[in-house]
C-alpha positions as CSV (number, residue, x, y, z in Angstrom):
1,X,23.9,13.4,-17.8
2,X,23.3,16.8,-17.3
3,X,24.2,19.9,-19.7
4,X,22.8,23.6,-20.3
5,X,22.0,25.2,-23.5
6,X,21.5,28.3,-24.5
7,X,18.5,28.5,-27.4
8,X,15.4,30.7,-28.3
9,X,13.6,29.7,-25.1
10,X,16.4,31.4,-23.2
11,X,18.6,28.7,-20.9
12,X,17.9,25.5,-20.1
13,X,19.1,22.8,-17.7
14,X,18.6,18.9,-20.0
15,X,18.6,16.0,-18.4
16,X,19.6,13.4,-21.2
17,X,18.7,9.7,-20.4
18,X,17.9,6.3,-21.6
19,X,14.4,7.9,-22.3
20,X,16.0,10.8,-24.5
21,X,16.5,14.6,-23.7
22,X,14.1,15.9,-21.2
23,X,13.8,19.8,-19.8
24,X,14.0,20.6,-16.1
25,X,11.6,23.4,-15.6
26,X,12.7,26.4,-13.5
27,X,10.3,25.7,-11.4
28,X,11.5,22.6,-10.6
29,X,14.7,23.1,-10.0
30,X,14.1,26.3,-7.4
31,X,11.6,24.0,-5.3
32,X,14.6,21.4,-4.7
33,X,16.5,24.6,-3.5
34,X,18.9,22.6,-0.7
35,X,20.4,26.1,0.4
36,X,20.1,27.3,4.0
37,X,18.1,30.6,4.2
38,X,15.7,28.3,1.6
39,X,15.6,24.7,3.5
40,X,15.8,24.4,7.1
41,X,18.8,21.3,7.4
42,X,17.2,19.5,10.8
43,X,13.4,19.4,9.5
44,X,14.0,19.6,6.0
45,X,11.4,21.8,5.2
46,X,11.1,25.1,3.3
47,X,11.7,28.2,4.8
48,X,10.1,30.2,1.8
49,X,6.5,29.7,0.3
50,X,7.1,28.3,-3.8
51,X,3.2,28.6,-4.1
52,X,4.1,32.4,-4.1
53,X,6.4,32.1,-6.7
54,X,6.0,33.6,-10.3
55,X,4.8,30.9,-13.0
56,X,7.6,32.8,-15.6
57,X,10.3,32.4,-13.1
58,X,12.9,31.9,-15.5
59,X,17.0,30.5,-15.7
60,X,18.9,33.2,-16.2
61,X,22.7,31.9,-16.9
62,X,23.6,28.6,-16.1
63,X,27.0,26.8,-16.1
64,X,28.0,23.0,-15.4
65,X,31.2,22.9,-13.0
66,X,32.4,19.7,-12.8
67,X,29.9,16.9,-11.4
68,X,27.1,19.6,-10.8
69,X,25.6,22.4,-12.6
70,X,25.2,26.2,-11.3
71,X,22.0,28.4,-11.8
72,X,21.2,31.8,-11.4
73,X,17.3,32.0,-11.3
74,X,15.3,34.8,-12.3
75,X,14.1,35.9,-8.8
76,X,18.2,36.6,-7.7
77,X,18.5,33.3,-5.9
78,X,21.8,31.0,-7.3
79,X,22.7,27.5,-6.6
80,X,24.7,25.1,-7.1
81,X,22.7,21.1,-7.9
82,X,25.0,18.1,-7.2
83,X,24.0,15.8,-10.4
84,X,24.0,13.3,-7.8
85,X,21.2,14.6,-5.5
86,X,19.5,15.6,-8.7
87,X,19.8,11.8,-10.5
88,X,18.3,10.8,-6.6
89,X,15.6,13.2,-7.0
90,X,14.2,12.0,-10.4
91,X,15.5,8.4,-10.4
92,X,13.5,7.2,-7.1
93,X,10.8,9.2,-6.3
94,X,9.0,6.6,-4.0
95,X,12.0,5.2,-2.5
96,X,10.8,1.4,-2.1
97,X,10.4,-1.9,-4.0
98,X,8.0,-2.0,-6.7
99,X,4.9,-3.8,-6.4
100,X,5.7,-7.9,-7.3
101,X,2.1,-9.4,-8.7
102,X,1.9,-13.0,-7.7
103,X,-0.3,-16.1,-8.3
104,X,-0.9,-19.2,-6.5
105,X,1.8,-20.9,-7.5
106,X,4.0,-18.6,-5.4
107,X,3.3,-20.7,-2.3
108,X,2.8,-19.7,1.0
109,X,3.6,-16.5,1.9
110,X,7.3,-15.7,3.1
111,X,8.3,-16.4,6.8
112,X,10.0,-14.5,8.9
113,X,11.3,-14.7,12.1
114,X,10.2,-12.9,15.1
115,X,12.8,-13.3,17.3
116,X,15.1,-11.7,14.2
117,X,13.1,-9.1,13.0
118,X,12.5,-7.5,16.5
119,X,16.3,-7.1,17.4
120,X,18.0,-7.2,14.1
121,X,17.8,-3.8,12.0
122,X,19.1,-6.2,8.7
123,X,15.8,-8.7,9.5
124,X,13.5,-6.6,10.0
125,X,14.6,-4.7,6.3
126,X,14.4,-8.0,4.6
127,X,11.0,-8.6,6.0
128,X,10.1,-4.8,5.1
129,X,11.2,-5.8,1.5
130,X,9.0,-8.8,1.1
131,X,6.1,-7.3,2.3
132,X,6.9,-4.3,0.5
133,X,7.4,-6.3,-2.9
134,X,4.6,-9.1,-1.9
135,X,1.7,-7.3,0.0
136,X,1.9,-10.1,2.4
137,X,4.8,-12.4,5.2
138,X,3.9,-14.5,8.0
139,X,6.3,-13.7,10.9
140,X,7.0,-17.1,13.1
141,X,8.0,-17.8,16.3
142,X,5.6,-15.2,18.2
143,X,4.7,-16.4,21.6
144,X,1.1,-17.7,21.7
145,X,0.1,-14.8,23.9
146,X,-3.2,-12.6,24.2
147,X,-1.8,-9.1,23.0
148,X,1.6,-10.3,21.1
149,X,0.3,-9.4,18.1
150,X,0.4,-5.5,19.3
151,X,4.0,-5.8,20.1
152,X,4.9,-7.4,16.4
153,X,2.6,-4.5,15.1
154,X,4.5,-1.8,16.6
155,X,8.0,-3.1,14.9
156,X,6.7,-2.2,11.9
157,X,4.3,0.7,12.7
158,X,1.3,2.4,14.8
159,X,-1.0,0.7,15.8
160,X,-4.5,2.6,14.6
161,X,-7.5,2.5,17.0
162,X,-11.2,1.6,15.5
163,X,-14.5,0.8,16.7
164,X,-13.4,-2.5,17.0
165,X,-10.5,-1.6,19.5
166,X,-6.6,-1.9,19.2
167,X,-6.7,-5.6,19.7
168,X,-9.8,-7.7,18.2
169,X,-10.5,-11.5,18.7
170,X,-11.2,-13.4,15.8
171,X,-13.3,-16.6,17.3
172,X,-16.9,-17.9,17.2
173,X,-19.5,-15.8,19.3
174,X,-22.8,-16.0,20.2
175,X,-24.8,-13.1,18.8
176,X,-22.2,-11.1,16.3
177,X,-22.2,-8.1,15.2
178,X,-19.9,-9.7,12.0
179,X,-19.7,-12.6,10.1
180,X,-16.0,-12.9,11.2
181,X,-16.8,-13.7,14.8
182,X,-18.5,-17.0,13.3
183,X,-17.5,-20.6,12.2
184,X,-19.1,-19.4,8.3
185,X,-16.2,-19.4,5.4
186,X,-15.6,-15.9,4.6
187,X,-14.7,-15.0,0.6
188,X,-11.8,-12.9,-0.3
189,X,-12.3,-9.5,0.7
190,X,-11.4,-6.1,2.4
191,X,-11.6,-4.9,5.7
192,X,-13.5,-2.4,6.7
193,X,-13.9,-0.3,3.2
194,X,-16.4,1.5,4.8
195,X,-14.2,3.4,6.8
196,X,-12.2,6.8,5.5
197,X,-9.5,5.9,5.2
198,X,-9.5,2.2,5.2
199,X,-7.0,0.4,7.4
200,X,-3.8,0.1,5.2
201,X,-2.1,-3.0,6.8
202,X,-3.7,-5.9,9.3
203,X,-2.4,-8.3,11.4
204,X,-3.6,-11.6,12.4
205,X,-2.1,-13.5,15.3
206,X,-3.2,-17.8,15.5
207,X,-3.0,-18.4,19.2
208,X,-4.7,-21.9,18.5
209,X,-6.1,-23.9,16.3
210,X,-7.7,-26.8,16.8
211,X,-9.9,-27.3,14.1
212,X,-9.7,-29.2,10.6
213,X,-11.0,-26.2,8.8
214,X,-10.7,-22.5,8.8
215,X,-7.7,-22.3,6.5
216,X,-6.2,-19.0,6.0
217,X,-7.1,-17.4,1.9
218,X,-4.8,-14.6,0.4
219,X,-5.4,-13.5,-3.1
220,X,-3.0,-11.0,-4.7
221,X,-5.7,-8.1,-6.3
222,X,-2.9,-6.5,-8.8
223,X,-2.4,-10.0,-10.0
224,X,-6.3,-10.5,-10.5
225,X,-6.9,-7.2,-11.8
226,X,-4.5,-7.9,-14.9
227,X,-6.6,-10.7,-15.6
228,X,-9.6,-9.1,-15.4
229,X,-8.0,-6.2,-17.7
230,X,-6.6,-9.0,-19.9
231,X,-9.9,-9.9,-20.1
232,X,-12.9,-7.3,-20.4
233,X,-10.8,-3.8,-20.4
234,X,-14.0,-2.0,-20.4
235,X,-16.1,-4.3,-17.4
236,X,-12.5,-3.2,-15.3
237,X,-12.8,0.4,-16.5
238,X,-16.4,0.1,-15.4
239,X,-15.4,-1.3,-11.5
240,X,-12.4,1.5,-11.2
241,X,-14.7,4.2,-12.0
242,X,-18.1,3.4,-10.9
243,X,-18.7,4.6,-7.4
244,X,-20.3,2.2,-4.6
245,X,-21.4,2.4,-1.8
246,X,-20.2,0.6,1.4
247,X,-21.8,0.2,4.6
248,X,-21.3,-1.4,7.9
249,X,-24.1,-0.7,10.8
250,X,-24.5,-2.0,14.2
251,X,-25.8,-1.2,17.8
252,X,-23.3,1.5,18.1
253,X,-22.0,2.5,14.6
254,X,-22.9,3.3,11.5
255,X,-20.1,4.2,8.9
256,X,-20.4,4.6,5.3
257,X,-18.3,5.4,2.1
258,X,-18.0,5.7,-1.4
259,X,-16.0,4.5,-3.9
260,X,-14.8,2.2,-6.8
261,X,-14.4,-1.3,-6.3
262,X,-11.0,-1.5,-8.2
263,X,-8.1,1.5,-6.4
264,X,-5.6,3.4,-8.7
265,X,-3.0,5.6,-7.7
266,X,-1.7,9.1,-8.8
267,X,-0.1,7.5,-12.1
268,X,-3.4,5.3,-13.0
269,X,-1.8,1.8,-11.3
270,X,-4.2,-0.4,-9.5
271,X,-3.2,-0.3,-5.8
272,X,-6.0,-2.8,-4.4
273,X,-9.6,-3.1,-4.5
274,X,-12.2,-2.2,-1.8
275,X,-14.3,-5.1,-1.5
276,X,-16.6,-6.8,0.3
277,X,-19.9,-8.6,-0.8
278,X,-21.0,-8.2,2.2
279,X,-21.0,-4.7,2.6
280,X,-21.5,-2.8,-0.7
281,X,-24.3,-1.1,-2.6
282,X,-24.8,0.0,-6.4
283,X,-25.9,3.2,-7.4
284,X,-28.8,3.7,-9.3
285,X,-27.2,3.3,-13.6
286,X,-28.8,2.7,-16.3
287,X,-30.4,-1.2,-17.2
288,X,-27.4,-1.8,-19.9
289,X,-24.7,-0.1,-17.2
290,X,-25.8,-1.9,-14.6
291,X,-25.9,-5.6,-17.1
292,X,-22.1,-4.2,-17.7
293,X,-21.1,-3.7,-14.1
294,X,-22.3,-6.9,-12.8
295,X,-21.0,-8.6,-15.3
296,X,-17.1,-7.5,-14.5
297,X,-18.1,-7.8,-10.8
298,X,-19.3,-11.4,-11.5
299,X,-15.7,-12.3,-13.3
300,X,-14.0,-10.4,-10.8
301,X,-15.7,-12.5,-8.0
302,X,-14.7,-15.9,-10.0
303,X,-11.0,-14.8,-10.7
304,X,-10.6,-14.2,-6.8
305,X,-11.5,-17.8,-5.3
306,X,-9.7,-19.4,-8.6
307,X,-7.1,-21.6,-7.3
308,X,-4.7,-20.1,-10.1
309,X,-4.5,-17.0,-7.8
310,X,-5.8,-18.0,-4.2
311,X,-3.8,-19.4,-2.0
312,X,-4.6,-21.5,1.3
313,X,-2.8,-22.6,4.4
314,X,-2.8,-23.2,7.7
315,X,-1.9,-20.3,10.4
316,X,-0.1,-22.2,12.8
317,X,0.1,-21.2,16.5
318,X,2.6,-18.6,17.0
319,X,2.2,-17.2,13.3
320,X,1.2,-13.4,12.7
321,X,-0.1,-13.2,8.8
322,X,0.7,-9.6,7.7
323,X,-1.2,-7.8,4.6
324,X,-2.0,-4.9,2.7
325,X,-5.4,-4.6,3.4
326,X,-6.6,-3.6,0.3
327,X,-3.7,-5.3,-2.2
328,X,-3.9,-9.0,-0.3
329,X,-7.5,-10.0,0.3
330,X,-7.8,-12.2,2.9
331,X,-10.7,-14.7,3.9
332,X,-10.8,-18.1,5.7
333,X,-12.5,-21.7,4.9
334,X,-15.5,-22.9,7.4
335,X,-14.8,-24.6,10.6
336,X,-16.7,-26.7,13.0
337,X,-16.2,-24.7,16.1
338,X,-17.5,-28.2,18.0
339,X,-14.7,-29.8,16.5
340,X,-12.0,-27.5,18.9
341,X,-10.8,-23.9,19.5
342,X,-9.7,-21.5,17.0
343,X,-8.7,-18.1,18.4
344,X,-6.9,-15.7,16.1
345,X,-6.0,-11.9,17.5
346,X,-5.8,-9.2,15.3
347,X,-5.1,-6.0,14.6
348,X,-4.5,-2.3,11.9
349,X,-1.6,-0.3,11.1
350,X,-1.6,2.4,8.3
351,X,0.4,1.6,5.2
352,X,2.8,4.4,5.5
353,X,4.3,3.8,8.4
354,X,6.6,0.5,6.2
355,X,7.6,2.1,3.6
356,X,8.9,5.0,6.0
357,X,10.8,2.4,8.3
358,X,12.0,0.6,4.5
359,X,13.6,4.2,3.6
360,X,15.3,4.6,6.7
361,X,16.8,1.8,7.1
362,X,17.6,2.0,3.7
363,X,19.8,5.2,4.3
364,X,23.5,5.0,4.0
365,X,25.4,4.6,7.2
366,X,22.2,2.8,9.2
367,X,23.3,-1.0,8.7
């Protein structure tokens, strides 16, 4: 509910919830000015600059008139605010499911169908929604093809271009330039977190599989990261704070970055971790810091491969795993490449590009 009142600070425009009584700022409401000579309707973007705008800019008079409330700011402009728009505004700022930690005993990640997803608007929301909610789905029924991988990509964003092309194979090679293009297991971990910025989203297409071994590994890092919080608050404190460095070189390349191990966002939530024991470095810290540190990285390595939280499974032919890179690590079991072929495909999108599609198709009218 919205009201105005009329006290020693001048007017004010309260927003009274289940969290209590709350003041809108001025400033606030002026930026979420909806009026035409202040918003341009096709772009949605401001026609005026609120960076230029007084800090004291104040509410003058103020009156609620039926199911929105009026206000005459202290620059001249007035508006009217829908209580609607403005409920929108505050109640849903991101738009999309929230995060949905999971352990092993989840099972398999969900399946989806490819044939659905790329014609039916409703499918391909459902799977948006899941992988939104889950980090992770494993869309079925994709021809075994060289290349379909790039097609399922592009239903759910842009393909992003690296030094290791649009399209990469994942399959035992003579001479490497990275462990993945070998028959070794490969722990849970993160591609490329050398990189700025780090691939949000991969892809992974099984064209065949004819080996016993190389099981697909996902690990859910919000769900690990509790633990380890659970745990040792200040060893996780320790790996979200503590810049590394990572670093992948080759004949061709060499990319580094820095950062912690464990990612948080604006509001102090772990998003994923950047990791790869492969690839990282620890700065110089003190003997007892350093003691600390490995310590948490130690249980954090244990907590990843523990079967209460990993999960394995066969990629069958035809099956595209899709993850948040840095949410859902992802690793494989060994394989005797003697034994038959096993030829995955893969590729990156960025993370936004989802949640973008999830929005629109979550718009009233669309399905």
């Amino acid at each position: 509910m919205i009201s105005v009142d009329i006290n020693s600070n001048g007017v004010e425009v309260l927003l009274h919830d289940v969290s209590g009584t709350q003041v809108l700022p001025p400033l606030w409401l002026r930026e979420r000015s909806l009026a035409p000579d202040q918003m341009d309707a096709g772009t949605q973007q401001r026609l005026v600059d609120p960076h230029r705008w007084s800090a004291d800019l104040a509410i003058e008079a103020a009156e609620v008139v039926g199911e929105a409330v009026h206000v005459h700011f202290s620059d001249g402009h007035e508006e009217t605010f829908a209580f609607a728009e403005l409920a929108r505004t505050l109640g849903m700022p991101d738009g999309i499911p929230a995060p949905m930690p999971w352990r092993a005993d989840a099972g398999r990640p969900q399946l989806h169908d490819w044939d659905a997803v790329r014609s039916e608007p409703k499918a391909l929301l459902d799977a948006l929604a899941d992988f939104l909610a889950r980090g992770t789905i494993v869309v079925a029924g994709v021809p075994s093809e060289p290349g379909a991988v790039l097609t399922v990509a592009e239903r759910f964003g842009i393909v992003r271009d690296t030094n290791w092309g649009r399209l990469f194979d994942v399959r035992s090679v003579p001479n490497p330039n990275d462990l993945a293009y070998t028959a070794v297991p490969l722990g849970p971990h993160t591609d490329n977190p050398y990189r700025d910025p780090t691939p949000g989203i991969q892809l992974l297409h099984c064209l065949v599989n004819e080996t016993s071994g190389g099981l697909s590994t996902l690990v859910d890092a919000i769900a690990v990261t509790d633990q380890l919080r659970h745990e040792d608050p200040d060893g996780f404190e320790l790996l979200a704070t503590v810049p590394v460095q990572f670093r992948f070189v080759d004949a061709t390349d060499d990319l580094r970055y820095v950062r912690p191990v464990v990612m948080r966002d604006h509001a102090g939530q772990v998003t994923g971790l950047a990791y790869s024991p492969r690839l990282d470095y620890l700065p110089v810290m003190s003997p007892a810091d350093t003691r600390a540190y490995q310590q948490a990285r130690r249980r954090l390595s244990e907590l990843l491969v523990d079967p209460e939280f990993e999960i394995k499974f066969v990629l069958q032919p035809g099956e595209v795993e899709m993850f948040d890179n840095s949410r859902v690590l992802h690793g494989r079991t060994g394989f005797d490449p003697h034994e038959g072929r096993r030829h995955l495909q893969g590729c990156y999108i960025d993370g936004d590009a989802p949640r973008s599609r999830y929005r629109m198709l979550k718009r009233p009218g669309v399905l």
